[in-house]
Structure formats: C-alpha cells, structure tokens
mmCIF file of the N, C-alpha and C atoms, coordinates in Angstrom:
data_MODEL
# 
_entry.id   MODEL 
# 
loop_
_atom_site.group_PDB 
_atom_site.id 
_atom_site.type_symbol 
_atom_site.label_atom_id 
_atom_site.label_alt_id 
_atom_site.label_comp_id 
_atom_site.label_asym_id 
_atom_site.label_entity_id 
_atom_site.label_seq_id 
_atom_site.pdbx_PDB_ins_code 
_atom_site.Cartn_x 
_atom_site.Cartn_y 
_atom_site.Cartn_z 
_atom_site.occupancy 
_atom_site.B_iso_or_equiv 
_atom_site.pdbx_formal_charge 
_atom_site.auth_seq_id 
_atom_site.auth_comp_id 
_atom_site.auth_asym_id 
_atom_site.auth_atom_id 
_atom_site.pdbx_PDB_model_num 
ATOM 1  N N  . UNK A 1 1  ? 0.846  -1.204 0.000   1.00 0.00 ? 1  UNK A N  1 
ATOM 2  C CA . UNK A 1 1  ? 0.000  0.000  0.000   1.00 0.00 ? 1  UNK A CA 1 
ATOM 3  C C  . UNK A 1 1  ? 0.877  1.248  0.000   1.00 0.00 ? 1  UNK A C  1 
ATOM 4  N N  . UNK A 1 2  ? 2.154  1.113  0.743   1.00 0.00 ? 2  UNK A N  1 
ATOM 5  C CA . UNK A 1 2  ? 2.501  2.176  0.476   1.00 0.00 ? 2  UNK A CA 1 
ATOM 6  C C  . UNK A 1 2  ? 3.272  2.596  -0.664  1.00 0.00 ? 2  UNK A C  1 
ATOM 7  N N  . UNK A 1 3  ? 4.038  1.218  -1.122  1.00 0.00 ? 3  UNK A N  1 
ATOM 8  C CA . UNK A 1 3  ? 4.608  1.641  -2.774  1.00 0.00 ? 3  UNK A CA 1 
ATOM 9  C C  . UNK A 1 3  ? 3.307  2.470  -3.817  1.00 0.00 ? 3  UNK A C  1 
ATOM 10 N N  . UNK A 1 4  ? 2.070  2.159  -3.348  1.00 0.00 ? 4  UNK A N  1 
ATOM 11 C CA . UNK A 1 4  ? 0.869  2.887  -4.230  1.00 0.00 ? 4  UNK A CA 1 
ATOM 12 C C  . UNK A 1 4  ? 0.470  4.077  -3.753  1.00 0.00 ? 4  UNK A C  1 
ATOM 13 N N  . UNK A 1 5  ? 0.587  4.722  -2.568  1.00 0.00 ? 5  UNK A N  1 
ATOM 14 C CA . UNK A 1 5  ? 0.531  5.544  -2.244  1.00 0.00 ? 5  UNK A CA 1 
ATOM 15 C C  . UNK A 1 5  ? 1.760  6.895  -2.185  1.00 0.00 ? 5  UNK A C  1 
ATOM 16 N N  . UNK A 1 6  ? 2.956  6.142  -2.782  1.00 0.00 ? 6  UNK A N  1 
ATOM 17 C CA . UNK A 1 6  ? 4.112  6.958  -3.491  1.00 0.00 ? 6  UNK A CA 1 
ATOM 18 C C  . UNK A 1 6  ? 3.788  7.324  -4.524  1.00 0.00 ? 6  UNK A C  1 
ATOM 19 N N  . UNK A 1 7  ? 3.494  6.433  -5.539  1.00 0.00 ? 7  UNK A N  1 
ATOM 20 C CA . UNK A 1 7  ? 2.997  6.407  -6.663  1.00 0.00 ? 7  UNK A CA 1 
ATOM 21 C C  . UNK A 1 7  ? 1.699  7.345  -7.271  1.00 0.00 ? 7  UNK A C  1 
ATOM 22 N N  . UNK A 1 8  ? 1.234  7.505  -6.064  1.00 0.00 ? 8  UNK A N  1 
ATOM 23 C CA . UNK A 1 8  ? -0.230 8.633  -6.114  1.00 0.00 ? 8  UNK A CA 1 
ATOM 24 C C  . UNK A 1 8  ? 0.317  9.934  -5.958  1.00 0.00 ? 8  UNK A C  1 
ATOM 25 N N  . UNK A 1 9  ? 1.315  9.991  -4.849  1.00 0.00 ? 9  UNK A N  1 
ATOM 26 C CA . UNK A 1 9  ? 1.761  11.059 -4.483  1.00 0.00 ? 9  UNK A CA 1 
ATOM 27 C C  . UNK A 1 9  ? 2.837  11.705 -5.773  1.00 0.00 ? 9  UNK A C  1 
ATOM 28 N N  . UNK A 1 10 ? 3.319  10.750 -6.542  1.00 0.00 ? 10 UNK A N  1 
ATOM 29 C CA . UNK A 1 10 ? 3.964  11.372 -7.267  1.00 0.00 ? 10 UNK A CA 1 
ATOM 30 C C  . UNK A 1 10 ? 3.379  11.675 -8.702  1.00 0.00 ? 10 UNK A C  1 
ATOM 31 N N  . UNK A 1 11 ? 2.081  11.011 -8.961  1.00 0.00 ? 11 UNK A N  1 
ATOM 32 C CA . UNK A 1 11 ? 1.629  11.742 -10.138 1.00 0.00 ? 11 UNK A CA 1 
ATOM 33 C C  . UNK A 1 11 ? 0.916  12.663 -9.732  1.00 0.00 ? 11 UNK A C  1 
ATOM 34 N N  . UNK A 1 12 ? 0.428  13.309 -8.384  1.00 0.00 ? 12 UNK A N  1 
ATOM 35 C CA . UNK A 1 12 ? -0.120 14.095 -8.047  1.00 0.00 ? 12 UNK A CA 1 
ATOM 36 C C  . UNK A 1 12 ? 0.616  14.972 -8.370  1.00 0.00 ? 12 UNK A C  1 
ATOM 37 N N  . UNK A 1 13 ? 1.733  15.490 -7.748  1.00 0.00 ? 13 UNK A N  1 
ATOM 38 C CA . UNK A 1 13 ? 3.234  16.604 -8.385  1.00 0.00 ? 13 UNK A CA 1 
ATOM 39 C C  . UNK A 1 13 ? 3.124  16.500 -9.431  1.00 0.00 ? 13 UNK A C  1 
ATOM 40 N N  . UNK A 1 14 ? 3.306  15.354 -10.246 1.00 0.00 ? 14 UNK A N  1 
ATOM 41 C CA . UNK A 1 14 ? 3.749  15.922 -11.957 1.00 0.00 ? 14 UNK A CA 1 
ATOM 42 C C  . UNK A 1 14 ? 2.404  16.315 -12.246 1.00 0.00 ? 14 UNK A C  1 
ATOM 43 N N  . UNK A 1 15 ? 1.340  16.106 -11.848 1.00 0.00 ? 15 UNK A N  1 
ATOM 44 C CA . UNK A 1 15 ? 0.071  16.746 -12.685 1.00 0.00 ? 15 UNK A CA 1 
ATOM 45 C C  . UNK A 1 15 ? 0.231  18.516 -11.880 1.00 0.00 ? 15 UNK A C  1 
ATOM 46 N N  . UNK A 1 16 ? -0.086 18.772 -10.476 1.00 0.00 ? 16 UNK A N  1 
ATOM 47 C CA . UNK A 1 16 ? 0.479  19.824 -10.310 1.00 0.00 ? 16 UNK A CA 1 
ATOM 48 C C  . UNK A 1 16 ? 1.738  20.407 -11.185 1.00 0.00 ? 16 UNK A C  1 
ATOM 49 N N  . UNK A 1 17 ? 2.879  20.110 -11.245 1.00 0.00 ? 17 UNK A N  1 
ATOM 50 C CA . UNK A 1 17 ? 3.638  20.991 -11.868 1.00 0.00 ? 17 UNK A CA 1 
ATOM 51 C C  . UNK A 1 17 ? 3.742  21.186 -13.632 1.00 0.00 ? 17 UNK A C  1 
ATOM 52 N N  . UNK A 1 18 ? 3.062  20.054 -14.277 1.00 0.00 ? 18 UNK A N  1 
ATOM 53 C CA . UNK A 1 18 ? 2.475  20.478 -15.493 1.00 0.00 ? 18 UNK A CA 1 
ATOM 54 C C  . UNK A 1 18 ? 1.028  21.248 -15.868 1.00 0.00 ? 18 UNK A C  1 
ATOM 55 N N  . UNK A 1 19 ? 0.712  21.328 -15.148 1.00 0.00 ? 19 UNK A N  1 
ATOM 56 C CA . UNK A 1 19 ? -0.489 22.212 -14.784 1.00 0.00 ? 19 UNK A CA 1 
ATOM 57 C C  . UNK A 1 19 ? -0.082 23.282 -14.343 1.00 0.00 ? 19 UNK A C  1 
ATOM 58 N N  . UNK A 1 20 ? 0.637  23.886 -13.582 1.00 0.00 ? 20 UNK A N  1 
ATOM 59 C CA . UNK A 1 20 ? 1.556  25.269 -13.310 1.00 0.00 ? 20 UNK A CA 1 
ATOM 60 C C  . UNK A 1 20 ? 2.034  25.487 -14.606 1.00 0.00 ? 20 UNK A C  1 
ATOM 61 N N  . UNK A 1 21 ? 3.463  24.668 -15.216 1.00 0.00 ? 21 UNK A N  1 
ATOM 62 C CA . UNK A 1 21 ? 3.773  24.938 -16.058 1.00 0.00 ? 21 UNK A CA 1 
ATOM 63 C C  . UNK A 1 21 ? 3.074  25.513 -17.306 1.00 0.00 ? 21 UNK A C  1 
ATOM 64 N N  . UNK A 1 22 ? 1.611  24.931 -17.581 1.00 0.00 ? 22 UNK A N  1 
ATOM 65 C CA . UNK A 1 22 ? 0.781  25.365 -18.621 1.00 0.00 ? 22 UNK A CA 1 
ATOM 66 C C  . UNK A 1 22 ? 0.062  26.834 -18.352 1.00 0.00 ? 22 UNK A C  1 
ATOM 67 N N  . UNK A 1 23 ? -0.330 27.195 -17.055 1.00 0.00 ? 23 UNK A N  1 
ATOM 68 C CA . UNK A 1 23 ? -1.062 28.203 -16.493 1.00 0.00 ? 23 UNK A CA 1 
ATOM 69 C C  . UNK A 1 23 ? -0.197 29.357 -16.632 1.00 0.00 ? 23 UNK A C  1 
ATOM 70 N N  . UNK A 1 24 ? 1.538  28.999 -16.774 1.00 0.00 ? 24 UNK A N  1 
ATOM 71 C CA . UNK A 1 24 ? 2.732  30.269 -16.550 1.00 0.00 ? 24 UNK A CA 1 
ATOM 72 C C  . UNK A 1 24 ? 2.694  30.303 -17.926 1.00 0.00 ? 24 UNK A C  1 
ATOM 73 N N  . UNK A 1 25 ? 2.914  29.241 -18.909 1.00 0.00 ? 25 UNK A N  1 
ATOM 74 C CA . UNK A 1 25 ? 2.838  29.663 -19.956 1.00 0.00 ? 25 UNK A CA 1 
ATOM 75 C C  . UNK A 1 25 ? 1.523  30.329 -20.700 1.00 0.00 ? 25 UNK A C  1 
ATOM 76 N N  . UNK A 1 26 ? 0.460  30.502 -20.498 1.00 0.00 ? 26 UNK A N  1 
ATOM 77 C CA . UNK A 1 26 ? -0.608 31.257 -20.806 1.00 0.00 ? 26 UNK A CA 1 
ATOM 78 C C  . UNK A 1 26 ? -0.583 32.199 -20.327 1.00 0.00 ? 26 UNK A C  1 
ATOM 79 N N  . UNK A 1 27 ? 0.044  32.225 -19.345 1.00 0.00 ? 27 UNK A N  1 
ATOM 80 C CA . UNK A 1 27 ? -0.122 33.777 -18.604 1.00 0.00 ? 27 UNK A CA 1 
ATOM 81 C C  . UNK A 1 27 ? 1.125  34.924 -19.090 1.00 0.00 ? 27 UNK A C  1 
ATOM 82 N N  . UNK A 1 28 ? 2.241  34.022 -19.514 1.00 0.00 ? 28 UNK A N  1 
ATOM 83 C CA . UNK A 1 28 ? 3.293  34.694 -20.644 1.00 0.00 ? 28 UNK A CA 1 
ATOM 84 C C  . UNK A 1 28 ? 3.070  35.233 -21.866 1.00 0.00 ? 28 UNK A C  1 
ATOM 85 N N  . UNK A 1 29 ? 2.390  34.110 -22.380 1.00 0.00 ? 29 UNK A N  1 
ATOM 86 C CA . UNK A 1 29 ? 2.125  34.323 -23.698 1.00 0.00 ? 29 UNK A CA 1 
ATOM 87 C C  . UNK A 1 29 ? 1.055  35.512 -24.277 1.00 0.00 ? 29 UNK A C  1 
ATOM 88 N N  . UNK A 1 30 ? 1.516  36.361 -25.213 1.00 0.00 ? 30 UNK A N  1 
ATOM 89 C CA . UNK A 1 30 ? 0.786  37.692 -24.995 1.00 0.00 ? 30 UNK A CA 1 
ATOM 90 C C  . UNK A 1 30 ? -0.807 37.204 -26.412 1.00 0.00 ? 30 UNK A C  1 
ATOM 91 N N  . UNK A 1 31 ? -1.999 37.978 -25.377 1.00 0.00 ? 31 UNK A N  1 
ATOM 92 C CA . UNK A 1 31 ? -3.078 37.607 -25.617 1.00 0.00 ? 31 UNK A CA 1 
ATOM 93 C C  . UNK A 1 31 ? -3.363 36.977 -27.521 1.00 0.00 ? 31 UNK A C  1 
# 
C-alpha cells in the first residue's frame, strides 16, 4: 500500500507541476 501511495503522491506533483507549467505559460504568452 505504500509503494501505491508513493505512486499517487507522485503523479499528483507531476500533474500539479504540469499544470503550473501550462497556467505560466498562458499567462506569458501575450493575448
């Protein structure tokens, strides 16, 4: 359980930080 609960925890971050990443880039990118 807990190797799956690493595993949650870490696509949780990459979806957070590709989801940042997309939100900075829209917010860069001029209208």
């Amino acid at each position: 359980v807990a190797s799956l609960n690493v595993s949650v925890a870490t696509g949780v971050v990459l979806f957070e930080a590709i989801r940042q990443r997309q939100l900075s880039a829209a917010a860069i990118k001029p209208g």
